[in-house]
N, C-alpha and C positions, 0 to 999 in steps of 0.2 A: 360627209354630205356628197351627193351627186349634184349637178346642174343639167338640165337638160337643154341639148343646143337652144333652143327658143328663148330661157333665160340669153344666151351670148348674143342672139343675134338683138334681143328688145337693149340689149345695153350697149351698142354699139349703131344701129340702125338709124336712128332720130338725135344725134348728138349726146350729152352728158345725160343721164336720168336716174330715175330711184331702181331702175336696173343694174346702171352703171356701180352707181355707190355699192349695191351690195354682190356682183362679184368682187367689186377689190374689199371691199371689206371680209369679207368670204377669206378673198388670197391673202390676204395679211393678217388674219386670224390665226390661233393655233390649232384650227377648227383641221380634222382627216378631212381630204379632199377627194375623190375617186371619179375614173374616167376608167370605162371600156376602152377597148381597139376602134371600136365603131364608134363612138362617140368623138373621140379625140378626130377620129374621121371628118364627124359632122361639124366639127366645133373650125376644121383645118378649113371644112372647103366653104363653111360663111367668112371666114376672115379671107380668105381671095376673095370671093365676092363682095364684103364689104369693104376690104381695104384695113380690116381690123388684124395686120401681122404682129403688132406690137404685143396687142391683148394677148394673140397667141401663145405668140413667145415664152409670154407668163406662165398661161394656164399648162406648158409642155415642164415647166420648170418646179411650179410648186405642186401641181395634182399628181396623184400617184396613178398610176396605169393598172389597175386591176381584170384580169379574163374569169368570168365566176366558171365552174365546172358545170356541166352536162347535169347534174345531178340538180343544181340551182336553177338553171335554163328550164328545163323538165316541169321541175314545181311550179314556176312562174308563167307557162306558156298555157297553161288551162285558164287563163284569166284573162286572155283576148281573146276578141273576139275573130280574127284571123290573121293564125298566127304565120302562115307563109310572107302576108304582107306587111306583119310589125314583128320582123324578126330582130330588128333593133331596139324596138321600146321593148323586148323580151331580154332581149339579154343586158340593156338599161337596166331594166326592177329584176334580172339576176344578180346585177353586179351589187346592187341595192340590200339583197338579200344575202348575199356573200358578205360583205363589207359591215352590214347591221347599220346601212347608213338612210337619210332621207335624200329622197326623191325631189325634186324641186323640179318644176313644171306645169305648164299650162295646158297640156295634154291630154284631152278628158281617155284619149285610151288607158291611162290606167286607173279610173275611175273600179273599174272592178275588183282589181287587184289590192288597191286603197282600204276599198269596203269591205274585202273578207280578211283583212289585215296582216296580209304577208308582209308591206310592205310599208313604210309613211310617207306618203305623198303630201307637199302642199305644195300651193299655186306660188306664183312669185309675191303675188300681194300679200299672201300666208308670211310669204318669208320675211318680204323689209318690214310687213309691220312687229314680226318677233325679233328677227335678228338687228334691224338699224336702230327700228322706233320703243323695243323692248316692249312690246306690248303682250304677255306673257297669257294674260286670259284671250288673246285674242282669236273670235271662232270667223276663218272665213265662210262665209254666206254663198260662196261658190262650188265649194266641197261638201256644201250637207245634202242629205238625201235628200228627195220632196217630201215634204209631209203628207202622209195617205191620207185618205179623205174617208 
């Protein structure tokens, strides 16, 4: 699994919460964990900013630091919508694609990438309700298309 900074900063931002609970359930899981260079970037500079060094510490100790190749980055970069300015959520769902891992994130940029199914994206509420609350049919209602009319 990947997390994307926005899971770190909702679980440390407003106190304890159902964000909180499932990074450490996340970290203490025997779940593969993966973080970019860029990532581990973003994850470094919310914890100065929110004062979350401890979290850090963790996620520098149990995720594994994955860089996907040129060749993953390439496939993944035709599914934003500009990719000069999301050169990070690019090599995120490279690292994704590399790894054969989900995507966790509230991100609607990789809504494209999701829908042609390079990748598996779900939201953070996708995730406590499969991974905390085991809710295993659970369809989030924020990920589905619109229905055409």
């Amino acid at each position: 699994m990947v997390f994307d900074y926005n899971l770190f900063i909702a679980a440390v931002k407003s106190g304890w919460t159902a964000s909180t609970d499932l990074i450490f359930n996340l970290l203490e899981s025997s779940a593969d964990l993966f973080a970019d260079e860029i990532l581990f970037f973003e994850y470094e500079k919310y914890a100065n900013v929110l004062g979350a060094y401890d979290l850090f510490d963790l996620l520098k100790k149990r995720i594994i630091e994955i860089n996907p190749s040129q060749d993953e980055i390439t496939i993944c970069e035709g599914y934003f919508q500009d990719p000069a300015k999301q050169a990070a959520d690019i090599v995120h769902a490279a690292t994704c694609l590399y790894t054969k891992s989900i995507l966790i994130t509230n991100d609607k940029h990789f809504d494209k990438i999701r829908d042609a199914g390079i990748i598996e994206v779900w939201s953070s509420t996708k995730a406590i309700k499969r991974i905390l609350l085991h809710e295993e049919d659970y369809d989030d209602p924020i990920l589905q298309p619109p229905k055409r009319r």
